[in-house]
Backbone bond lengths (Angstrom), bond angles and torsions (degrees), N, CA, C in turn:
res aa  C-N    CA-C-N  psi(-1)  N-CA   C-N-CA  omega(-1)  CA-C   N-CA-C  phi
1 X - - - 1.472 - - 1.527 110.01 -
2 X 1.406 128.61 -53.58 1.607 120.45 157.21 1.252 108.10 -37.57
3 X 1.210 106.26 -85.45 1.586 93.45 -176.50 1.195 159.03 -15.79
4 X 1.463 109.89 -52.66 1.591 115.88 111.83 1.208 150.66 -4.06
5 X 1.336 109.68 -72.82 1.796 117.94 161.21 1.196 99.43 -29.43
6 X 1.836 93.96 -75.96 1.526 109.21 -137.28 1.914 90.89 -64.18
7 X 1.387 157.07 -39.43 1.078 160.37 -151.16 1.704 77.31 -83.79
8 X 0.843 147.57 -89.31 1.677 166.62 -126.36 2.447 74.84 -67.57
9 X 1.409 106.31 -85.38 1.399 104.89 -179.90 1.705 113.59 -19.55
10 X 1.639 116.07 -68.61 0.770 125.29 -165.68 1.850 114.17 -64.50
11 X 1.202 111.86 -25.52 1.468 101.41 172.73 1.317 110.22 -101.94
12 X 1.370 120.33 9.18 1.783 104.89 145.24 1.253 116.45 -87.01
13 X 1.369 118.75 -44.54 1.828 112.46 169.21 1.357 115.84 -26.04
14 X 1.860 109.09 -68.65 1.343 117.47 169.67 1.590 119.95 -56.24
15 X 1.283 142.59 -0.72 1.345 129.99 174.82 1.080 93.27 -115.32
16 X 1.474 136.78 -1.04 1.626 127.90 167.45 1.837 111.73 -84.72
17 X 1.571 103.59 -29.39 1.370 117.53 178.89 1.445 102.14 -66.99
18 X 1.600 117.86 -40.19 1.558 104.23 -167.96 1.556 123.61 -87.56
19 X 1.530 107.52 -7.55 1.111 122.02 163.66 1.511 122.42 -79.13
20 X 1.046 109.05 -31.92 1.508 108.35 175.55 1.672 120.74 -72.50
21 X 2.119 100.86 -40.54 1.307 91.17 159.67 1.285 131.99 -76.13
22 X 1.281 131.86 18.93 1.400 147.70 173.55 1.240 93.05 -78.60
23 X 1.569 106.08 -95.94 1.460 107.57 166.73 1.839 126.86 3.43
24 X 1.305 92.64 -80.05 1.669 99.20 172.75 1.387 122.06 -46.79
25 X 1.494 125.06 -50.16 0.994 130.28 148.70 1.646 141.61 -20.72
26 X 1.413 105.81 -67.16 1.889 114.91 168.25 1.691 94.36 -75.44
27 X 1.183 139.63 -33.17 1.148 127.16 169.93 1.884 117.98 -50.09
28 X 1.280 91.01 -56.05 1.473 95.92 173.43 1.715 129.37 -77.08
29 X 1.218 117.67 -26.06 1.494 124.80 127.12 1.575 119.34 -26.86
30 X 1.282 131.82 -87.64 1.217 152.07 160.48 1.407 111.41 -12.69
31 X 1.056 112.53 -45.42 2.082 121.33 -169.39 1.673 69.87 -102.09
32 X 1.093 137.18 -126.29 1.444 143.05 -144.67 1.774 97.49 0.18
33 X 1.429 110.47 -68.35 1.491 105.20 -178.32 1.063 137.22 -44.86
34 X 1.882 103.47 -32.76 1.350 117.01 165.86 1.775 113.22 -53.68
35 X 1.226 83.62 -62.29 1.580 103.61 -168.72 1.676 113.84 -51.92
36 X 1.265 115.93 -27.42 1.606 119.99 -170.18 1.961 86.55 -94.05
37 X 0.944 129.30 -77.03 1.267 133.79 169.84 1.695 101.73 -9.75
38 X 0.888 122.33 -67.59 1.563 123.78 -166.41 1.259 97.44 -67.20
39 X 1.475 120.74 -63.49 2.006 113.19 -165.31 1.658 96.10 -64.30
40 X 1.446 123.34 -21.05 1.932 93.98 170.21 1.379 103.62 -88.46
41 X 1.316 138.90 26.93 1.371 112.93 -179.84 1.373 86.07 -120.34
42 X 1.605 129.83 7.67 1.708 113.66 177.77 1.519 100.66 -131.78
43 X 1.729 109.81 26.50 1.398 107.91 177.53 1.464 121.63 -109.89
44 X 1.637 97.33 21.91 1.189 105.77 172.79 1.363 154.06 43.57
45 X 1.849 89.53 18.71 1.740 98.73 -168.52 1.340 108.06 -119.07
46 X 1.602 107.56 14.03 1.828 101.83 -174.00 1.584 81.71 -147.04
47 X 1.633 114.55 164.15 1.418 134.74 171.42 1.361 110.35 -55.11
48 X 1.556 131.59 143.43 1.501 115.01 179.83 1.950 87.77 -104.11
49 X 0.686 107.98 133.48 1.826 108.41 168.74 1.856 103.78 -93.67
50 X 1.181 101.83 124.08 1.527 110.22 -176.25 1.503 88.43 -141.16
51 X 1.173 92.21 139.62 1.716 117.36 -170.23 1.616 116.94 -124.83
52 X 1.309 106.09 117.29 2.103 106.08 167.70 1.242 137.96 -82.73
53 X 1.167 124.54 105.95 1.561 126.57 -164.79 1.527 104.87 -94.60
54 X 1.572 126.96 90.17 1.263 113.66 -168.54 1.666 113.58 -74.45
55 X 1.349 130.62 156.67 1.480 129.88 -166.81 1.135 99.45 -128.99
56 X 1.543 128.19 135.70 1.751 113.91 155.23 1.099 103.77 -95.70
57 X 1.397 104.24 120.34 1.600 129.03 -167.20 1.638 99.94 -82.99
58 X 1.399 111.48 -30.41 1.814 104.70 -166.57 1.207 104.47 -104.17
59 X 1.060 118.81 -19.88 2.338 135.02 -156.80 1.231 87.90 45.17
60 X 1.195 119.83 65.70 1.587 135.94 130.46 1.355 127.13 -72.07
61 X 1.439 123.69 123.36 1.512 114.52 -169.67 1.567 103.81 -65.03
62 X 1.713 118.35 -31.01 1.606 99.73 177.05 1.234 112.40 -54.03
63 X 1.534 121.46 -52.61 1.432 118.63 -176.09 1.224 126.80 -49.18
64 X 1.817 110.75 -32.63 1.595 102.36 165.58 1.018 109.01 -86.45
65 X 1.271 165.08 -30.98 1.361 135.60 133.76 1.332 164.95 40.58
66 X 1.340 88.28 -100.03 1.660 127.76 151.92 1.915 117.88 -62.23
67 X 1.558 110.34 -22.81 1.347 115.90 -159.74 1.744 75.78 -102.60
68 X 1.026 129.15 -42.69 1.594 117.36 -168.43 1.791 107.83 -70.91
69 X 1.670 126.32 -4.44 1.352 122.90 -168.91 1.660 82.40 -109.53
70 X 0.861 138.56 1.25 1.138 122.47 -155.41 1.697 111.68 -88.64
71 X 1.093 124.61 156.96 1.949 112.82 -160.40 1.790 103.31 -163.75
72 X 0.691 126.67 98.76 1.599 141.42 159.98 1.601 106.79 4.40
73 X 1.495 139.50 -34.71 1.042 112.60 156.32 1.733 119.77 -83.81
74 X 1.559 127.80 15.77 1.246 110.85 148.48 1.748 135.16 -59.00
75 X 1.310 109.87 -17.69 1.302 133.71 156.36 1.320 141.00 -88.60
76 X 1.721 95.17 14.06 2.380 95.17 -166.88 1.751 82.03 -97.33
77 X 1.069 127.06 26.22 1.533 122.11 155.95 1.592 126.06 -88.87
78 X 1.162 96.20 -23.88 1.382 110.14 165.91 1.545 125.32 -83.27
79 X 1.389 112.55 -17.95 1.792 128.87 171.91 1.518 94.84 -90.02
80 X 1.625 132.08 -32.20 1.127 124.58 170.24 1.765 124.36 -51.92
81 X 1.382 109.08 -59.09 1.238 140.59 166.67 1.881 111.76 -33.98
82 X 1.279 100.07 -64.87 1.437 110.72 175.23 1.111 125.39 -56.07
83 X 1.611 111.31 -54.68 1.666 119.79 164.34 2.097 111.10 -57.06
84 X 1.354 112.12 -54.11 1.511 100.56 174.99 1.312 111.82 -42.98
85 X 1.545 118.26 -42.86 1.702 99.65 -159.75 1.382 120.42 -104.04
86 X 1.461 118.29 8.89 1.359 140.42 -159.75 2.089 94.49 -96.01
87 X 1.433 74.83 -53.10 1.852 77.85 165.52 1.344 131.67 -50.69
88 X 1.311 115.28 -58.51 1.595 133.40 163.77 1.942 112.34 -23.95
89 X 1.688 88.37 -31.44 1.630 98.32 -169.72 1.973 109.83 -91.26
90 X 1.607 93.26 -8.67 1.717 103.26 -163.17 1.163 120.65 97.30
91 X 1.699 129.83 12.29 0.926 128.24 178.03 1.650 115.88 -83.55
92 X 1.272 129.90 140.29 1.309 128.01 179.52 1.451 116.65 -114.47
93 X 1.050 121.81 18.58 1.344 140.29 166.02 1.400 105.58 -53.32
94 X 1.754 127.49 104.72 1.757 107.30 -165.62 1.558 89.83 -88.29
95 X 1.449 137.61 -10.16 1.910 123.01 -165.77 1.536 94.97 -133.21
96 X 1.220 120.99 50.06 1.322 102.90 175.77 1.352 161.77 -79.47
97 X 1.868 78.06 10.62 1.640 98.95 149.80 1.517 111.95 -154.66
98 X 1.726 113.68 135.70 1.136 127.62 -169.94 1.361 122.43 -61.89
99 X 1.293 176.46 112.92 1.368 133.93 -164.30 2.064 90.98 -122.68
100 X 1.274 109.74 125.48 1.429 121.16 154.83 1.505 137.84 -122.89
101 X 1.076 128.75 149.39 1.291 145.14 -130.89 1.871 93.44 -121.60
102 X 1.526 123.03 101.56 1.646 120.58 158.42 1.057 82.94 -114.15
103 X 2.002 74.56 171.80 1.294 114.61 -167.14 1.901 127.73 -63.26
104 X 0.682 133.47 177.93 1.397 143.85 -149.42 1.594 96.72 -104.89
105 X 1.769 99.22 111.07 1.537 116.50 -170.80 1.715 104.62 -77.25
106 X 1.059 135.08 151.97 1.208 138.21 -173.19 1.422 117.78 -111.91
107 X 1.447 114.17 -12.22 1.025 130.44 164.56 1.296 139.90 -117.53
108 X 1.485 113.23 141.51 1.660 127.55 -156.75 1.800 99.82 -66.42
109 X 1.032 117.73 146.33 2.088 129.33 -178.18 2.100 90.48 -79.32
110 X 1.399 125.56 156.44 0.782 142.24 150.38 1.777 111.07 -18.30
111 X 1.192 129.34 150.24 1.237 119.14 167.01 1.595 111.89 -128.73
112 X 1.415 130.28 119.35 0.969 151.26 -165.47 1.708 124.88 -62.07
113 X 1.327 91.22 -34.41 2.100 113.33 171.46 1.169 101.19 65.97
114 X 1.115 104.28 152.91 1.635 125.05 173.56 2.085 121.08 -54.86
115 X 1.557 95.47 137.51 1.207 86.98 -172.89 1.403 142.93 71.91
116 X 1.850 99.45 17.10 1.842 100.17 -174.74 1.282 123.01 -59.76
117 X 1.718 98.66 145.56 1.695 108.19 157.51 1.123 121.36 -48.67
118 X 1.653 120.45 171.37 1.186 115.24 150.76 1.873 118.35 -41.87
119 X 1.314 97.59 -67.36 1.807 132.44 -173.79 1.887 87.35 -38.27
120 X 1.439 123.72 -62.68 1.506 136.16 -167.36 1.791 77.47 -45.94
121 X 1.480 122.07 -83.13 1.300 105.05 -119.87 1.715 91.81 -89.16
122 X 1.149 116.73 -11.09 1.818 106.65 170.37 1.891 96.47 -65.51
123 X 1.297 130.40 -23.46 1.764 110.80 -178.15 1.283 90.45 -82.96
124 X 1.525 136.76 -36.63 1.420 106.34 -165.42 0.832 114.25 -83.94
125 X 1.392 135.56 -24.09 1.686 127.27 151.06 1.364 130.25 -45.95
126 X 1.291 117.42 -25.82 1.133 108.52 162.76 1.470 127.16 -81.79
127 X 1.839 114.69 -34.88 1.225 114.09 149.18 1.631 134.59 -58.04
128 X 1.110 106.06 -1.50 1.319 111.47 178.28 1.209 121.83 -94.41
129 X 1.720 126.48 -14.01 0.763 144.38 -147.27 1.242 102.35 -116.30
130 X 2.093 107.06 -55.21 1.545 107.83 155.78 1.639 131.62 -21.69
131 X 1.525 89.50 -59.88 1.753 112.87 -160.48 1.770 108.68 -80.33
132 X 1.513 92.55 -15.91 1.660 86.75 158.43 1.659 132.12 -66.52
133 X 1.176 88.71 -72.28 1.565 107.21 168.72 1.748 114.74 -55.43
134 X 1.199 136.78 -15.79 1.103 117.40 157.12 1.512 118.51 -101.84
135 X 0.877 130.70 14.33 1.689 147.47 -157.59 1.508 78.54 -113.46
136 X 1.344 116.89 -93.75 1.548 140.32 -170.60 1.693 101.91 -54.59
137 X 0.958 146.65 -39.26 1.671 138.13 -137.69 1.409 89.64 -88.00
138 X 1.414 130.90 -36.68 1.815 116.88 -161.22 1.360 87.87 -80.97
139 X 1.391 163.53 36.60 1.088 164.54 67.64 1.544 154.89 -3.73
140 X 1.420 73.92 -62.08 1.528 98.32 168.21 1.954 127.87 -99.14
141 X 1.317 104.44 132.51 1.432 100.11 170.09 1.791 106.05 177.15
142 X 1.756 96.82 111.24 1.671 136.15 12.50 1.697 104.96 -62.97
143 X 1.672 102.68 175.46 1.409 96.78 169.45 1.328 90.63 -100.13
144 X 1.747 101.53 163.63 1.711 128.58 -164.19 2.043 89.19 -72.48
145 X 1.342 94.27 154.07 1.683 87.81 156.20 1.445 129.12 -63.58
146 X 1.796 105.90 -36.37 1.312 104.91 -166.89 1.899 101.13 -134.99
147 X 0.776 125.83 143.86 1.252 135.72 -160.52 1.597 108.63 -135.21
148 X 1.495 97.64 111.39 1.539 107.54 -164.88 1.631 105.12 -116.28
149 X 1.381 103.99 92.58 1.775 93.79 166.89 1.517 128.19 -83.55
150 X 1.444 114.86 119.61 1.603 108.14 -170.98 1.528 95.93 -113.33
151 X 1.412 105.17 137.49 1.730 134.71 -172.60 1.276 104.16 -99.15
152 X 1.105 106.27 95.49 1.719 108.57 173.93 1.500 111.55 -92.89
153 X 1.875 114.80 148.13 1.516 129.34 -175.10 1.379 83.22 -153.88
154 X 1.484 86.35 140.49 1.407 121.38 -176.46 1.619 115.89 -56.42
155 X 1.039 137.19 113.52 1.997 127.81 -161.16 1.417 102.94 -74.89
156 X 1.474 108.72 64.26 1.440 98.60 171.21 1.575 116.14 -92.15
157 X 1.390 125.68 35.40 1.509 129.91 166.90 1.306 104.99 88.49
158 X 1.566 123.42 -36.95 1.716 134.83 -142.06 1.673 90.44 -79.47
159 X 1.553 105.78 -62.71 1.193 121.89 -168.97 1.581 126.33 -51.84
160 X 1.507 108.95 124.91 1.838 103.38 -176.77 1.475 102.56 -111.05
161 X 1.122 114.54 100.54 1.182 119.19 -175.92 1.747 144.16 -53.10
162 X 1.064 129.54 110.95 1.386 114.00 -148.86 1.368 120.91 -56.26
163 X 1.557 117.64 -157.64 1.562 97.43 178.47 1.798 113.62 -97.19
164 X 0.862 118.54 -178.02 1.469 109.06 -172.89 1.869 102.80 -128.76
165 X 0.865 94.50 125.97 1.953 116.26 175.89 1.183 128.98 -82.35
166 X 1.682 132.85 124.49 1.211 111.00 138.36 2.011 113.98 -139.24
167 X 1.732 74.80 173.68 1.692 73.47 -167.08 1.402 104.56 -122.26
168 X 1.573 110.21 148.21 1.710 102.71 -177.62 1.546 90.02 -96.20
169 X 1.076 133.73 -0.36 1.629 129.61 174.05 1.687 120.58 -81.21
170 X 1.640 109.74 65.07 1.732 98.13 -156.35 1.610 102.83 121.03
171 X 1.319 116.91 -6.71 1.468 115.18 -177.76 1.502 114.33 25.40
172 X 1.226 105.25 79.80 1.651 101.34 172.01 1.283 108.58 -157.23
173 X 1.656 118.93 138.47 1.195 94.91 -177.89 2.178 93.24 -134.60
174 X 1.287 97.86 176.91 1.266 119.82 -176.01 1.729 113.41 -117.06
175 X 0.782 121.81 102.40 1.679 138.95 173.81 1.173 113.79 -91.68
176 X 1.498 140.86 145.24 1.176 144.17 -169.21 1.918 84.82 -149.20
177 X 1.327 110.65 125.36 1.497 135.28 -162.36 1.616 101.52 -150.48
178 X 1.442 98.41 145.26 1.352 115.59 149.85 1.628 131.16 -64.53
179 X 0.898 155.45 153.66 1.799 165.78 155.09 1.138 90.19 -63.04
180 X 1.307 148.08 118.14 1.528 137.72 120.97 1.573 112.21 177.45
181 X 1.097 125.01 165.19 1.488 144.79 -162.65 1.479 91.87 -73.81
182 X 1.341 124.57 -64.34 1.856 130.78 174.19 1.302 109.21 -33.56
183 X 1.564 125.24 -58.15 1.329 121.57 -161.45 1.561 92.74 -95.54
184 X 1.089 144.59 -2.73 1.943 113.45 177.00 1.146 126.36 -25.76
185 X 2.050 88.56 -65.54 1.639 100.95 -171.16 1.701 119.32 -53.53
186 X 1.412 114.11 -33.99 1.581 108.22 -176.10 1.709 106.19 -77.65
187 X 1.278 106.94 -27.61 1.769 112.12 168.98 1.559 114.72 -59.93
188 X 1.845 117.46 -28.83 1.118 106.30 169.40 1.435 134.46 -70.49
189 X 1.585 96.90 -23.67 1.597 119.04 175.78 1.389 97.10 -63.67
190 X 1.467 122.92 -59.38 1.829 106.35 -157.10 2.310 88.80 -74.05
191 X 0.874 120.59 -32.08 1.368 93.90 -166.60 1.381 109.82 -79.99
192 X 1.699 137.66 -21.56 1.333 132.66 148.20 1.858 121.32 -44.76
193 X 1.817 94.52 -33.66 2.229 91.67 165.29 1.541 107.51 -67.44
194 X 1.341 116.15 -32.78 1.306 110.59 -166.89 1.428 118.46 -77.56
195 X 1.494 115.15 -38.53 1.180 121.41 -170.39 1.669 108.39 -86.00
196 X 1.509 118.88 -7.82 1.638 114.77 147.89 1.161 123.54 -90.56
197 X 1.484 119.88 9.72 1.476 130.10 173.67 1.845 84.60 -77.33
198 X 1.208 128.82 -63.52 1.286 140.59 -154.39 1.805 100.42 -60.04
199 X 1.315 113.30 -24.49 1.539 118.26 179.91 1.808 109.97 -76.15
200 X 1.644 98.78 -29.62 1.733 91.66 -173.43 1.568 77.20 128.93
201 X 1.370 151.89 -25.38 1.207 120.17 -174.28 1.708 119.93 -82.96
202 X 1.434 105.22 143.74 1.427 135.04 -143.81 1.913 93.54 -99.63
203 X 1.403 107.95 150.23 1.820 92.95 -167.34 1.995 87.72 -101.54
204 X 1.228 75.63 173.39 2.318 89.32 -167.80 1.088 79.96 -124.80
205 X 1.383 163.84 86.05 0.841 166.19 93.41 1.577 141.43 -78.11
206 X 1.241 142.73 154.48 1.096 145.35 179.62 1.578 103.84 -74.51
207 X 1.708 149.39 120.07 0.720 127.18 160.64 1.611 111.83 -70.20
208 X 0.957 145.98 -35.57 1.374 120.82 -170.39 2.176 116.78 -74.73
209 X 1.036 87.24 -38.87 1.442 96.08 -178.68 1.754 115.30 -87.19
210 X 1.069 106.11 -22.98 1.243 106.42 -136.70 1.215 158.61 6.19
211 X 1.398 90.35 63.58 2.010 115.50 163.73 1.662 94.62 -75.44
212 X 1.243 82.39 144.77 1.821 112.59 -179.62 1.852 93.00 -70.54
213 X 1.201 107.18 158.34 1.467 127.02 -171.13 1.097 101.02 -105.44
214 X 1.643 120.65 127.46 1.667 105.98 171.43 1.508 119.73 -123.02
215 X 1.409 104.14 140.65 1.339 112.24 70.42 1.791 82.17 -124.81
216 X 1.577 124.92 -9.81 1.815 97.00 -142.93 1.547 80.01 -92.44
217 X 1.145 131.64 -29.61 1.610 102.67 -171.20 1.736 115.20 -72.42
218 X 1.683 122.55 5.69 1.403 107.57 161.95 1.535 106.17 -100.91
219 X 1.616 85.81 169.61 1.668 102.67 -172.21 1.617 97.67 -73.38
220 X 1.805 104.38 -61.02 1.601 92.69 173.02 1.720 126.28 -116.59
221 X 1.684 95.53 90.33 1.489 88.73 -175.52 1.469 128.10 -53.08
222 X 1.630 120.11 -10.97 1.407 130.19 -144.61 2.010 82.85 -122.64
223 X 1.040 92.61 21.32 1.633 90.41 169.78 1.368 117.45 -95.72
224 X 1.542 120.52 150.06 1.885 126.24 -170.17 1.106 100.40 -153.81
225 X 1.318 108.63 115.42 1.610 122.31 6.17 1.969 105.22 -76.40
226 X 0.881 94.43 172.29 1.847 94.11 -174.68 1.595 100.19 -92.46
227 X 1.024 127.95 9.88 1.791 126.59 164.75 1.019 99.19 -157.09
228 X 1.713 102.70 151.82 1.356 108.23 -5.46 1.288 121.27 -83.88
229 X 1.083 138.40 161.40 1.426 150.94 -179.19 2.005 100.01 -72.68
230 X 1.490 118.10 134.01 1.053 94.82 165.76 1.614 121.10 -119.29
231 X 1.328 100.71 11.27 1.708 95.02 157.25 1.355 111.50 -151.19
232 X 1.779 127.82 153.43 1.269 126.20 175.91 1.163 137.45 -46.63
233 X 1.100 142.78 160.40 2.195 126.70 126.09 1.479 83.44 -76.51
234 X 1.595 83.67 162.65 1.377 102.98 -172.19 1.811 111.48 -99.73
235 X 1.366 106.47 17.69 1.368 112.23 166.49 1.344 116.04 -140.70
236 X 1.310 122.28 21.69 1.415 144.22 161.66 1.544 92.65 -80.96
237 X 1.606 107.20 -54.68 1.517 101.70 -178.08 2.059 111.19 115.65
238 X 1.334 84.39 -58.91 1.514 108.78 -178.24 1.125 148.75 -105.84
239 X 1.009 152.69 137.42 1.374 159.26 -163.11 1.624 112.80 -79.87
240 X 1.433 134.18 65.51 1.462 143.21 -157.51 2.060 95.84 -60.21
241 X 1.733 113.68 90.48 1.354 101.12 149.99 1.531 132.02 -89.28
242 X 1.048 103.77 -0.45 1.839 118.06 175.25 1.531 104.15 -151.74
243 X 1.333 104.88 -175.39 1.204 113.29 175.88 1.236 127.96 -107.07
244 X 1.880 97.50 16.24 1.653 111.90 158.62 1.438 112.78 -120.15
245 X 1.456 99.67 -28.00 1.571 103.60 -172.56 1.625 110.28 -118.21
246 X 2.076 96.06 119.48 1.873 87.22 156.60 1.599 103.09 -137.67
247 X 1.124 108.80 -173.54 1.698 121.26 -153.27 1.551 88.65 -140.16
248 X 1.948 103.27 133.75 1.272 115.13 170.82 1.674 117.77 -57.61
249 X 1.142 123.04 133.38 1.757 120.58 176.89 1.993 107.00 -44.62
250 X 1.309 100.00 164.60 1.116 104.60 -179.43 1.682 118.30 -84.63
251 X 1.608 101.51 -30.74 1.118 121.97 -165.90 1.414 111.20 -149.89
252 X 1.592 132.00 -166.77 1.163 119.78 175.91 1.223 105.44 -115.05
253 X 1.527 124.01 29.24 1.443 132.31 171.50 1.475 101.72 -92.35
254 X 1.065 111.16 -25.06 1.866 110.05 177.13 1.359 117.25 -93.31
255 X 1.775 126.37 38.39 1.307 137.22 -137.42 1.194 105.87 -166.77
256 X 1.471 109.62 134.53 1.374 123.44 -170.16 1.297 114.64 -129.90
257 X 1.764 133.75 155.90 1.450 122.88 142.81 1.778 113.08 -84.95
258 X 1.345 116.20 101.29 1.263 97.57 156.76 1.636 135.29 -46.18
259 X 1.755 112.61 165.30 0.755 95.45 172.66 2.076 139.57 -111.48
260 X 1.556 100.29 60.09 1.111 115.57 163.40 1.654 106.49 -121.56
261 X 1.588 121.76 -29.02 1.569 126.40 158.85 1.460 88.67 -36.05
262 X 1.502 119.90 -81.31 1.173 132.20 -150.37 1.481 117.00 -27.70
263 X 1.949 112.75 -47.21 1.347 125.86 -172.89 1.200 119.63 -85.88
264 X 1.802 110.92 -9.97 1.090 106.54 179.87 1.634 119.02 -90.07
265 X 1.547 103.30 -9.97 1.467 125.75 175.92 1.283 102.37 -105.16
266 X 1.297 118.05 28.26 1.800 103.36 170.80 1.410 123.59 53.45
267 X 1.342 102.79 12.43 1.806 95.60 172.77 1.402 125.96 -66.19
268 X 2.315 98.89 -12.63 1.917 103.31 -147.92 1.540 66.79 -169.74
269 X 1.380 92.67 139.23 1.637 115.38 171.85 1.493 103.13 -101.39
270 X 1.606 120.49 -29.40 1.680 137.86 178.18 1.364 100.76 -35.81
């Protein structure tokens, strides 16, 4: 009857040991994939394919609308952008990022709530990450590297739009945009911040105000007088005309990669 026990004890110990190294295992799988996934998407020697999943964020008839005219070169400004400034760094990559256009998700991304914990926003990243890939994946094949959902609301003035996310953990990011022909170009600016959020680049910005941080969140810190500034970094965010007040770019012609973006995306080891 001991004998027993102790045999009966001992092969739950051991089936608790082999489960855990399982565990450890797809865990360590899991980060490796992460981890190799990210250093080829900032090694700059192959096309990154990043894809837009537009959302009607309000079920506004403008927003459906506007989401049904919508066509894959409303976004080759953002493959423009990437290739201009990638060069600047020595890169010879002539398309170095793809931009494509799916179909129109029907469903709302996780919502994060006001005021997260640490603990809050590591689950919604992971739910966010979930709800991508099964939202988006019966869609896709191959899947895109980076997966950009933009939330369109109708620009009726009222609306303050929330903030917009991305993550290089899961490459995906969340955009919150206006519907309309007027606002694209400044929608291309926040989804080009987002989609170098997804590379590892870090924002220069003030979260409460958002005035650009200087010197790295301006385009030209070494400018005199230093305002107004007349074009962004593109993770400053903003256009610095004082040293209280700046204004989102119009386009991504008034937009730069600085150069600490640059190192944090592997463009420059300097």
């Amino acid at each position: 009857m001991v004998f027993f026990v102790q045999t009966e004890t001992y092969r739950r110990i051991m089936f608790k040991k082999i489960r855990i190294t399982i565990l450890l295992l797809i865990l360590f799988f899991v980060a490796f994939g992460t981890w190799l996934t990210q250093a080829r998407s900032t090694d700059w020697n192959d096309s990154l394919w990043v894809k837009i999943y537009p959302i009607n964020a309000d079920g506004s008839d403008e927003s459906r609308d506007y989401i049904q005219t919508l066509a894959k070169d409303d976004f080759s400004a953002i493959e423009s952008f990437v290739a201009r400034e990638i060069q600047k760094y020595g890169r010879t990559l002539s398309r170095p990022v793809r931009m494509e256009l799916g179909r129109e998700i029907r469903e709302q991304p996780p919502l994060i709530g006001e005021d997260p914990s640490t603990l809050d926003i590591m689950l919604w990243s992971l739910k966010m990450r979930w709800w991508a890939g099964r939202t988006a994946g019966p869609q896709d094949s191959p899947d895109p590297d980076v997966r950009i959902f933009v939330r369109y609301h109708a620009p009726d003035g009222q609306i303050v739009l929330e903030n917009s996310v991305g993550l290089q953990k899961g490459m995906v990011g969340i955009v919150n945009a206006y519907a309309g022909r007027r606002e694209a170009s400044v929608n291309n600016v926040i989804i080009a911040h987002e989609f170098l959020h997804t590379l590892g680049a870090t924002d220069k910005y003030e979260p409460g105000t958002g005035q650009p941080d200087f010197p790295l969140g301006f385009a030209e810190p070494e400018r005199k007088p230093l305002y107004p500034q007349k074009i962004a970094e593109i993770m400053g965010g903003r256009i610095a005309l004082s040293e209280f007040d700046a204004v989102v770019p119009q386009n991504l012609n008034f937009v730069i990669i600085g150069a600490k973006t640059a190192r944090e995306i592997r463009l420059t080891s300097d």
